[in-house]
C-alpha positions as CSV (number, residue, x, y, z in Angstrom):
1,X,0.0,0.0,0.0
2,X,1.7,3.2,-0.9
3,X,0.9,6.8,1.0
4,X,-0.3,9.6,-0.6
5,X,1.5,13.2,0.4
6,X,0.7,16.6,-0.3
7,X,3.4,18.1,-3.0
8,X,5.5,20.7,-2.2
9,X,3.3,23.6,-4.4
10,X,0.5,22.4,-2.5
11,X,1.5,22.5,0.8
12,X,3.1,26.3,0.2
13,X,-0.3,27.5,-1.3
14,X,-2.0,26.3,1.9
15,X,0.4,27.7,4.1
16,X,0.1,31.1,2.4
17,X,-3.5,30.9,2.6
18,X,-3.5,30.5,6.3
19,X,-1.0,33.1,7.0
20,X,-3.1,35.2,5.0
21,X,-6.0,34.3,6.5
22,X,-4.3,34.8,10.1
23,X,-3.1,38.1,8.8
24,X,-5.9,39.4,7.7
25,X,-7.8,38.3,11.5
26,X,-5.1,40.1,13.3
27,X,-5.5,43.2,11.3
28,X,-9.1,43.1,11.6
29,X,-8.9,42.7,15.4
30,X,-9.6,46.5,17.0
31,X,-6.6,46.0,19.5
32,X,-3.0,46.8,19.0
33,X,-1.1,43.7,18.9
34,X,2.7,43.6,18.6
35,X,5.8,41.4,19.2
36,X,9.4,42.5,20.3
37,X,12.3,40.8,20.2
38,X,14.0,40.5,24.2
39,X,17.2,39.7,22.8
40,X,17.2,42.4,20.2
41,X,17.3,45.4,22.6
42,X,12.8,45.0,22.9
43,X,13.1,46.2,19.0
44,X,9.6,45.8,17.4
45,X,9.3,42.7,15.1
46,X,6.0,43.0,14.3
47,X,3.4,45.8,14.9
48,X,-0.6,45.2,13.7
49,X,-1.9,48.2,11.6
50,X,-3.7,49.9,14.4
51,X,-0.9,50.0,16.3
52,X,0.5,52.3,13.7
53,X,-2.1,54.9,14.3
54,X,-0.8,55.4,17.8
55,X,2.5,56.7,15.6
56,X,2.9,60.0,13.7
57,X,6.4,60.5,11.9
58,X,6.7,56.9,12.1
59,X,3.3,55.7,10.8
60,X,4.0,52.7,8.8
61,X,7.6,52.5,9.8
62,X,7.6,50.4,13.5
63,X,9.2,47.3,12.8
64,X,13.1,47.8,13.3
65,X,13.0,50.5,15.9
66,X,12.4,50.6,19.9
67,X,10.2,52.6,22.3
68,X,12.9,55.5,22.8
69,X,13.2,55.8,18.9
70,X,9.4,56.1,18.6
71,X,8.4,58.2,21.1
72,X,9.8,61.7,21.6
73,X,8.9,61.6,25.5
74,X,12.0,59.7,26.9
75,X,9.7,59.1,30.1
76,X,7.1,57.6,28.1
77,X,9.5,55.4,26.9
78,X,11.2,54.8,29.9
79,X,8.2,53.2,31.8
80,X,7.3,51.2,28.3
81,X,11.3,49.9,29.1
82,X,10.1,49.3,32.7
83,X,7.3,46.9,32.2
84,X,8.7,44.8,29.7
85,X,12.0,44.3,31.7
86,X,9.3,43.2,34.7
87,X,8.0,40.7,31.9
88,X,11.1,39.1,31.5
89,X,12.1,38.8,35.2
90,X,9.0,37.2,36.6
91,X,8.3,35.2,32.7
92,X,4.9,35.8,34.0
93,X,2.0,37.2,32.3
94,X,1.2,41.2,33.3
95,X,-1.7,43.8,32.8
96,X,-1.3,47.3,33.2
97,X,-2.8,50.6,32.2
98,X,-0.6,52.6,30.5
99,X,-1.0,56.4,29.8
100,X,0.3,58.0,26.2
101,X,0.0,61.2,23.9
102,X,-1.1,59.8,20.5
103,X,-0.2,61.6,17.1
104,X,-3.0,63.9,17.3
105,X,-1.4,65.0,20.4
106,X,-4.5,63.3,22.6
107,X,-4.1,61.8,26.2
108,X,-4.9,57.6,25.8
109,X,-5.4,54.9,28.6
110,X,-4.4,51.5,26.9
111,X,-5.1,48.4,29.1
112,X,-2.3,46.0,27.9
113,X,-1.4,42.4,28.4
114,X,2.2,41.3,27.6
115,X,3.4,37.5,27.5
116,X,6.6,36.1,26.6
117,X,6.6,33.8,23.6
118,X,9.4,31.5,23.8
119,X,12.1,30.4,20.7
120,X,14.3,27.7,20.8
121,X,17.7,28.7,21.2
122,X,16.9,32.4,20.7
123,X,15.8,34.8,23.7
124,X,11.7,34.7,23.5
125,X,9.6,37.4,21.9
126,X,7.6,39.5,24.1
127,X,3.7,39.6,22.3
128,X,2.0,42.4,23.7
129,X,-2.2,43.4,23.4
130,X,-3.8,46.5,23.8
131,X,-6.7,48.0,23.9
132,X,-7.8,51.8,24.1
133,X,-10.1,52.2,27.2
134,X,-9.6,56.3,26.8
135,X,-14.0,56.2,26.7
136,X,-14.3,53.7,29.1
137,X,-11.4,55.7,31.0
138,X,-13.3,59.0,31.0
139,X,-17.1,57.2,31.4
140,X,-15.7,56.0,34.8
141,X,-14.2,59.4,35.8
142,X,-17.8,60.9,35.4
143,X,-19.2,58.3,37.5
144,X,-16.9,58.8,39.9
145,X,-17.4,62.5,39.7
146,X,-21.0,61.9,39.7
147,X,-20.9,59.3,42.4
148,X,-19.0,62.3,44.5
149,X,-21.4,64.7,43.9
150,X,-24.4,62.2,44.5
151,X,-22.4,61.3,48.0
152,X,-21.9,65.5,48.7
153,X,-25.5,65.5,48.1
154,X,-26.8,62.9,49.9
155,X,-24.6,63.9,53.3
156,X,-25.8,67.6,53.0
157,X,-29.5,66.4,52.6
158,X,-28.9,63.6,54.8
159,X,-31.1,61.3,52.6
160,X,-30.0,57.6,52.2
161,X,-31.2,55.8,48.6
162,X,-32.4,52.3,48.8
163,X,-33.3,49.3,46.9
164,X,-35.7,46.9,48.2
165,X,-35.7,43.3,46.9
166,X,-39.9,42.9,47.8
167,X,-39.5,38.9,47.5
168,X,-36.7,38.1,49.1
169,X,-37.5,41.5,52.3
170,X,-34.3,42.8,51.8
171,X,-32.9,46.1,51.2
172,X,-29.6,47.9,49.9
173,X,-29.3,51.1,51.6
174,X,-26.5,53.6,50.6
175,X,-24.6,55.2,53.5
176,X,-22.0,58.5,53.1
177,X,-19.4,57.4,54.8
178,X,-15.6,59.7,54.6
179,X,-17.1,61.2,51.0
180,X,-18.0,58.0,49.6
181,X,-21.1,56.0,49.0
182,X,-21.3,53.0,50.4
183,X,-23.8,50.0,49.8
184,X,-25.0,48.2,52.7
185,X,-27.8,45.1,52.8
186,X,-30.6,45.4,55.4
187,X,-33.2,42.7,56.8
188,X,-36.6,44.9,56.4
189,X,-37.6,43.5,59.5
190,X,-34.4,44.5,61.3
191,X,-35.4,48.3,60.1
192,X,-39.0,47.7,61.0
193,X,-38.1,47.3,64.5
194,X,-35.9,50.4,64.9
195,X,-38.8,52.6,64.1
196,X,-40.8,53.9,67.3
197,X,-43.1,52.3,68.7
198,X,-46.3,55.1,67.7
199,X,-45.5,54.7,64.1
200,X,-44.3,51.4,63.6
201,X,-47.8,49.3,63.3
202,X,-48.8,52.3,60.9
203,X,-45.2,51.6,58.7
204,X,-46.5,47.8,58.6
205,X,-49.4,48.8,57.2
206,X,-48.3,51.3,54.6
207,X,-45.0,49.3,53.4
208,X,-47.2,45.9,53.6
209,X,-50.2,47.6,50.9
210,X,-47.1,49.0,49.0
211,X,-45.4,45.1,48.7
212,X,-48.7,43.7,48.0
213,X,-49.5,46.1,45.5
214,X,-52.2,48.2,46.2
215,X,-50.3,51.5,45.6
216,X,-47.5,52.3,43.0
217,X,-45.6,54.4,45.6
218,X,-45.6,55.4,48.9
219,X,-44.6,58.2,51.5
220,X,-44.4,58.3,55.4
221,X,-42.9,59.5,57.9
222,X,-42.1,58.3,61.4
223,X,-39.4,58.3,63.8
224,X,-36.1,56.2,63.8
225,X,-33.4,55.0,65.4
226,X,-31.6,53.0,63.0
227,X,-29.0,55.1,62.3
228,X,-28.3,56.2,66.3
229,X,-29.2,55.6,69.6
230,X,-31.9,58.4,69.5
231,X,-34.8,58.6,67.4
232,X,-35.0,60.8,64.4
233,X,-37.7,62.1,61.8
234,X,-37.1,59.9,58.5
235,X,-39.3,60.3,55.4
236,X,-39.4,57.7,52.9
237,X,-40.7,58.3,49.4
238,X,-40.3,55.1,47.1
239,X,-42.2,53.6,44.0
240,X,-41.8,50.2,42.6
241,X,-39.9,49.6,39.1
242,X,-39.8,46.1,38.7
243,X,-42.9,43.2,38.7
244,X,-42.9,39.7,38.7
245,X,-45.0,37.8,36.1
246,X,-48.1,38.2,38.3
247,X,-48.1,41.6,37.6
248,X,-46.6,42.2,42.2
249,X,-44.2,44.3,42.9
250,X,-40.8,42.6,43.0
251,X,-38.2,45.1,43.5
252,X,-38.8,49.2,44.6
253,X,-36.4,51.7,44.9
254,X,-36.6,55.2,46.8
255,X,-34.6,57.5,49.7
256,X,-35.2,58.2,53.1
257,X,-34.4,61.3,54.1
258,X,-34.2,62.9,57.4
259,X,-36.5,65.1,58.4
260,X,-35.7,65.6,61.6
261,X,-35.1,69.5,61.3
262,X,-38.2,69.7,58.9
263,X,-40.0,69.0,62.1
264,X,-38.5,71.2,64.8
265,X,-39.0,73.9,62.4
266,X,-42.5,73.0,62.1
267,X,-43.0,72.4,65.5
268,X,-41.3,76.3,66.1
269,X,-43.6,77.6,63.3
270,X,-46.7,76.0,65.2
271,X,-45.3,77.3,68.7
272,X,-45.0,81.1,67.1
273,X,-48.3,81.2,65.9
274,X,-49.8,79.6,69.2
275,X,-47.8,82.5,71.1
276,X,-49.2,84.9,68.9
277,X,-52.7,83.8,69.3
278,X,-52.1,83.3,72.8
279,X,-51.0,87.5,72.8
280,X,-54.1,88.5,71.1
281,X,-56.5,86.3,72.7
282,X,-55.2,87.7,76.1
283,X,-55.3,91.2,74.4
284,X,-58.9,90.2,74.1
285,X,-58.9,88.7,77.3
286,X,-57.9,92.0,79.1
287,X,-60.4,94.4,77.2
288,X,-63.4,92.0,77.6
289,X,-61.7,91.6,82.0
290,X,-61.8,95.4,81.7
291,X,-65.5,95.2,80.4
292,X,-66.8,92.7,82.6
293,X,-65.2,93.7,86.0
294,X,-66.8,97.3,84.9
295,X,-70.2,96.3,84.7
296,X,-70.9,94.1,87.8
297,X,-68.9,97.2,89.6
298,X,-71.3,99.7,88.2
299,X,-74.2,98.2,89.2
300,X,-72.8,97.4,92.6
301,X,-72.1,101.0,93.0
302,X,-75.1,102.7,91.6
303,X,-77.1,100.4,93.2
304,X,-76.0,100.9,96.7
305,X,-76.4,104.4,96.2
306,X,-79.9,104.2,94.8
307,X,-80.6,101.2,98.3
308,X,-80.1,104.2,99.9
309,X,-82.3,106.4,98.8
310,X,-85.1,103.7,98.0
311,X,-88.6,104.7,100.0
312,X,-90.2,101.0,99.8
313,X,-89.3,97.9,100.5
314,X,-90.3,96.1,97.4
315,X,-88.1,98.3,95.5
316,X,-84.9,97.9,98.2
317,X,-85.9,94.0,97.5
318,X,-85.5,94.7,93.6
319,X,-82.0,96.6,94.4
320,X,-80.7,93.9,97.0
321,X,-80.9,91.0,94.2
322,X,-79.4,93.1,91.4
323,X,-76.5,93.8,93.6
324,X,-76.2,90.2,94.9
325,X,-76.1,89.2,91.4
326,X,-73.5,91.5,90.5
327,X,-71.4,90.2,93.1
328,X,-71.9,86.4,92.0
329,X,-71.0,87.5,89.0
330,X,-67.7,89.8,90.0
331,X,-66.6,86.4,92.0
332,X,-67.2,84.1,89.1
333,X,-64.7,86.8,87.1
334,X,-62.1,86.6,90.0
335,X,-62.3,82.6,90.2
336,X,-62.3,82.0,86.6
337,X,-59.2,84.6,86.4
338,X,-57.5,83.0,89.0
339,X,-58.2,79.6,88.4
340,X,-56.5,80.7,84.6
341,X,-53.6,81.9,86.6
342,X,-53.0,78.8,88.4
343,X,-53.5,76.5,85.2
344,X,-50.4,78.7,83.7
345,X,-48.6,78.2,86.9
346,X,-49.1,74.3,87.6
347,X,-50.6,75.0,90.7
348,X,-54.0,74.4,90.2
349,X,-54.7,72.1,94.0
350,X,-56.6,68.7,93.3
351,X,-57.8,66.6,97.1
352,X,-58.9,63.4,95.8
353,X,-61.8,62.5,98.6
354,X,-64.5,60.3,99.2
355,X,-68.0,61.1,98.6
356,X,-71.4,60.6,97.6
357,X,-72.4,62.0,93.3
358,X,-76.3,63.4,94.9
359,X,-74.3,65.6,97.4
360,X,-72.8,67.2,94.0
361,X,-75.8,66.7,91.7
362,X,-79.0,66.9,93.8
363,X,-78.5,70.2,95.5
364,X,-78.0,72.0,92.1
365,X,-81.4,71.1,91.2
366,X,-83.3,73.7,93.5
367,X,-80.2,76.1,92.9
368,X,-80.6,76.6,89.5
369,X,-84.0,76.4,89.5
370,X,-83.7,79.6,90.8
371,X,-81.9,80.9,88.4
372,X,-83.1,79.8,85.4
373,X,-86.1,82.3,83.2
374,X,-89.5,81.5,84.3
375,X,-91.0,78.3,82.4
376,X,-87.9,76.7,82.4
377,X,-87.9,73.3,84.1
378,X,-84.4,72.4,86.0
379,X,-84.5,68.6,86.2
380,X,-82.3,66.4,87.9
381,X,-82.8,62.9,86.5
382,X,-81.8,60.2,88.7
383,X,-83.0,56.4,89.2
384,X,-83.1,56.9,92.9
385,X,-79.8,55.1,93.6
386,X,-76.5,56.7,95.0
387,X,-72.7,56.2,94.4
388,X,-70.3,57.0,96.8
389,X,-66.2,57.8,94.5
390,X,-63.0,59.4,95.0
391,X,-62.3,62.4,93.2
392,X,-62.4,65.8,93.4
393,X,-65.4,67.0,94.4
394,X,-64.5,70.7,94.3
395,X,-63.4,70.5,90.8
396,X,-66.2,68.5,90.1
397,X,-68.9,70.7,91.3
398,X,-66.8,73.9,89.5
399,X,-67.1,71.5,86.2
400,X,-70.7,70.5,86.9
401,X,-72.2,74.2,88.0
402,X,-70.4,76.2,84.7
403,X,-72.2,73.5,82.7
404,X,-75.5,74.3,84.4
405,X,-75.0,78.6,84.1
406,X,-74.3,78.0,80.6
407,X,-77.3,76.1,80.0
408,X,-79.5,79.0,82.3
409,X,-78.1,81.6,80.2
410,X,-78.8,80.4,77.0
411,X,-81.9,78.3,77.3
412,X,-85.5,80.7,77.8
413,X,-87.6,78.0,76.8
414,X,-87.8,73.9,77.3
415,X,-86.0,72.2,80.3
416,X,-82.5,71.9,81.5
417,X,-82.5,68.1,82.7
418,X,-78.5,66.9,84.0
419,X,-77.6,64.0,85.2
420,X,-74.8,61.0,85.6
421,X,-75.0,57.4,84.0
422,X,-72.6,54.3,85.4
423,X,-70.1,53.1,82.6
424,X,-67.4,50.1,82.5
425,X,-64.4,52.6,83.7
426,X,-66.4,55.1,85.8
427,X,-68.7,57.6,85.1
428,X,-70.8,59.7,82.6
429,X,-72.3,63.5,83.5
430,X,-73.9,65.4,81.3
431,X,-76.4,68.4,80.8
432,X,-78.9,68.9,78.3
433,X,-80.8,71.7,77.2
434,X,-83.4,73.1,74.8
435,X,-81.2,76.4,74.4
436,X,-79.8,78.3,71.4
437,X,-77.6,75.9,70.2
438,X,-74.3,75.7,68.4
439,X,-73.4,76.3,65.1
440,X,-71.1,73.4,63.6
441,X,-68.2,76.1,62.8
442,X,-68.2,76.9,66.3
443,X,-68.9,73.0,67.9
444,X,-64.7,73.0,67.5
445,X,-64.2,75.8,70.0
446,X,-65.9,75.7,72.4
447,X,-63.4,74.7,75.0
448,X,-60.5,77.0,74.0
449,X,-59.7,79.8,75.9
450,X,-61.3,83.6,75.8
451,X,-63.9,82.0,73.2
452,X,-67.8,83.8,73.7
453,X,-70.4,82.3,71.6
454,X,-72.5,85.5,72.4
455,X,-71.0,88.4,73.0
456,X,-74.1,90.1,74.4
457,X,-74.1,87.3,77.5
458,X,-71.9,87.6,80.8
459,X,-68.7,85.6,80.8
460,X,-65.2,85.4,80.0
461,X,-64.8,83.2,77.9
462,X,-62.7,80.9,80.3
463,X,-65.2,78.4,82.1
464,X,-65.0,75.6,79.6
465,X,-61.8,75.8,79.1
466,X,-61.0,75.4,82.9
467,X,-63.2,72.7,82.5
468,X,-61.6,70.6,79.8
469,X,-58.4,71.7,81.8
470,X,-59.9,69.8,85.3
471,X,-61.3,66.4,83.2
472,X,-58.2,66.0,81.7
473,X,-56.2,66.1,85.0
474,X,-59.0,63.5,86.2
475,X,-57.7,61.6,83.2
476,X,-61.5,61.5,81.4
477,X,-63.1,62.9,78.4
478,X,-65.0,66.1,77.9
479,X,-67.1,66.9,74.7
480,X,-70.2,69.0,73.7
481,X,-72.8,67.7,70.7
482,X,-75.3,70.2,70.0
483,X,-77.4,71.8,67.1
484,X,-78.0,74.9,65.9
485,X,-81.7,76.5,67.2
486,X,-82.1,73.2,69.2
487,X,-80.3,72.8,72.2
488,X,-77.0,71.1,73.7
489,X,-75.9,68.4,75.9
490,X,-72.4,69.0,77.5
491,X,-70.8,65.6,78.9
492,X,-68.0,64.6,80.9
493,X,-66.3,61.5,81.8
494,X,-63.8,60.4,84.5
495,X,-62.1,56.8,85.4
496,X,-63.4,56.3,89.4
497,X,-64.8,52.9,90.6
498,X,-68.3,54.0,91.8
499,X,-69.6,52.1,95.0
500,X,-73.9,51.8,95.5
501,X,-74.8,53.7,98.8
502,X,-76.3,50.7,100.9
């Protein structure tokens, strides 16, 4: 059997073809490939054509000559000298980035692997690649840059970006730390339980509709104490920008951002304005005192003078009650006034004691009776029974009695009916009449200081609002439903443990 070889012609052609081939891929490559010769003084043996491009005066003329023959910048060719001598004493593999001026006189970054290629008997070649990362170079500046300013940003806003992974309830918050922007992972549940105690069942709620995808963003705020030992004011603001194939929210992304001094400056906005309401009301306060005081006086002192000179009895009668009721009046003022005085001070006394509700509620009955216009029926409605609690039966009575000379002076018709009710944490008072009424724009009032829903009635304005001031240092509930034209019913509740009188 004889073998059948190639012929010389043959083989050559193929050879040629191949090289041609291999010559053509190398020059097609958009890298700079070259070879140098280590035992040749690093002279180039081979150069691909883009590597010519780097090259000005010598474009097309590489081969042959060495670094410091090619470049004009002996430094430049210097620290090309450097890293190919490092090539050849460690014969291992090494990447650098390397910095050069190209024809056109422009800066370059070239990321560049060089290799030693080894020859028999011969010292080896040394193959280098490059590429030109001078885009990729300045793209990452800019981020960086950007990143910076992002960072500067972020620490002068103090806001923290996050991205939260909805299925898998994790988070990855970015933290300024020394100028930079770092990325830290968070459980959501570890977060969860650093918010304060107030706000955190609300968070659940929000953050758990958000995940669940009832809402396509969200915003809240709430204090914190994940980033320090004491709690903070954080807002976050996020939307989601990823679903699964359900059509849930898979992943979200927002800030949160402290809000801390937001708040204080709110709460110093709100204090202002309360201080300058506060100044006018009292401004108010002191011309209506002035008013009020004025009147009762008058008619204490024209009426004694008239008591004087009055010839019958019936009419020294007529001036006796007028002045008595001047004085009532004149006293209310001074209580009310001080009472106001000792609410502002802290020193407004409470004696808790024992004793029974009738010896507060009965005798007002006849008292107001007395009082009220004629035709008006004073009732008090009780189911015969009697309670003995501990409270404060001064403040009590002061609570009960301003609700009942309210109701006189504004009911001329009807029935004033009062009363108290037993309820699972104490009890209820209240007194209802079949007065004037409130309007709704005014039902919100009604308790704040200086605040006269007739200015044509006696009063200062303060009784209810040294009443909501006692009930809620008894710890209960005070409130007021009423309607315009029809009448009101004023309430109160307070915690006690009421006792039957056996």
């Amino acid at each position: 059997m004889t073998l059948a070889f190639p012929n010389k012609k043959v083989l050559e052609q193929e050879y040629k073809d191949l090289s041609g081939l291999l010559s053509n891929i190398v020059d097609s490559v958009p890298m700079y490939l070259f070879v140098k010769d280590t035992g040749d003084g690093f002279r180039y043996v081979y150069s691909s054509p883009m590597m010519n491009q780097l090259y000005g005066q010598f474009l097309g003329d590489v081969v042959g000559k060495t670094d410091f023959e090619l470049f004009p910048d002996p430094v430049v060719a210097q620290a090309f000298r450097d890293k190919d001598l490092e090539v050849v004493k460690t014969a291992k593999m090494q990447r650098f980035t390397e910095q050069m001026i190209d024809r056109e006189g422009v800066l370059r970054f070239i990321d560049t692997m060089k290799m030693l290629v080894p020859r028999e008997g011969k010292a080896p070649y040394l193959l280098g690649m490059s590429w030109d990362i001078t885009h990729q170079q300045q793209i990452e500046e800019e981020q960086q840059e950007n990143n910076k300013r992002l960072a500067l940003s972020c620490q002068a806003g103090k806001i923290y970006p996050w991205i939260w992974d909805v299925i898998n309830e994790t988070a990855e918050l970015s933290l300024v730390q020394n100028g930079e922007i770092i990325h830290t992972f968070i459980e959501h549940e570890s977060f969860t339980e650093k918010i304060h105690p107030d706000e955190q069942q609300m968070y659940r709620d929000v953050v758990n509709a958000f995940a669940r995808g009832e809402t396509d963003s969200l915003r809240l705020s709430f204090r914190c104490r994940y980033f320090s030992d004491q709690y903070v004011w954080l807002e976050k603001i996020g939307e989601v920008y990823e679903y699964d194939k359900e059509g849930k929210p898979s992943k979200a992304i927002g800030i949160l951002r402290d809000i801390t001094a937001d708040k204080q400056h709110e709460e110093d906005v709100r204090a202002k304005r309360l201080a300058e309401e506060s100044d006018r009301m009292k401004s108010a306060f002191i011309a209506n005192m002035s008013h009020e005081i004025r009147t009762p006086l008058n008619a204490i002192v024209g009426f004694s003078t008239l008591l004087a000179q009055a010839e019958t009895e019936e009419e020294k009668q007529e001036y006796l009650q007028i002045i008595q009721s001047s004085n009532e009046f004149l006293l209310q003022l001074i209580g009310d006034i001080l009472d106001i005085s000792k609410i502002e001070s802290g020193k407004l006394e409470f004696i808790h004691t024992t004793f029974r509700l009738n010896e507060i509620f009965a005798p007002q009955e006849r008292a107001f009776s007395l009082r009220a216009e004629p035709g008006v029926e004073v009732v008090f409605e009780s189911d015969g029974d009697d309670y003995y609690i501990v409270s404060e039966k001064t403040r009590l009575t002061q609570v009960l009695t301003n609700f009942l000379s309210n109701a006189v002076k504004f009911t001329t018709s009807g029935s004033i009916r009062f009363g108290y009710k037993l309820t699972d944490t104490g009890i209820y008072a209240y007194v209802t009449d079949t007065g004037t009424g409130i309007t709704k724009e005014h039902l919100s009032t009604v308790f704040d200081r200086f605040v006269k829903l007739d200015m044509f009635k006696q009063g200062t304005g303060l009784g209810l609002s040294i009443c909501k001031t006692i009930i809620s240092i008894l710890k209960g509930d005070i409130g007021v439903e009423s309607e315009e034209g029809k009448g009101s019913t004023f309430w109160f509740t307070i915690p006690c443990s009421p006792v039957k009188v056996s």
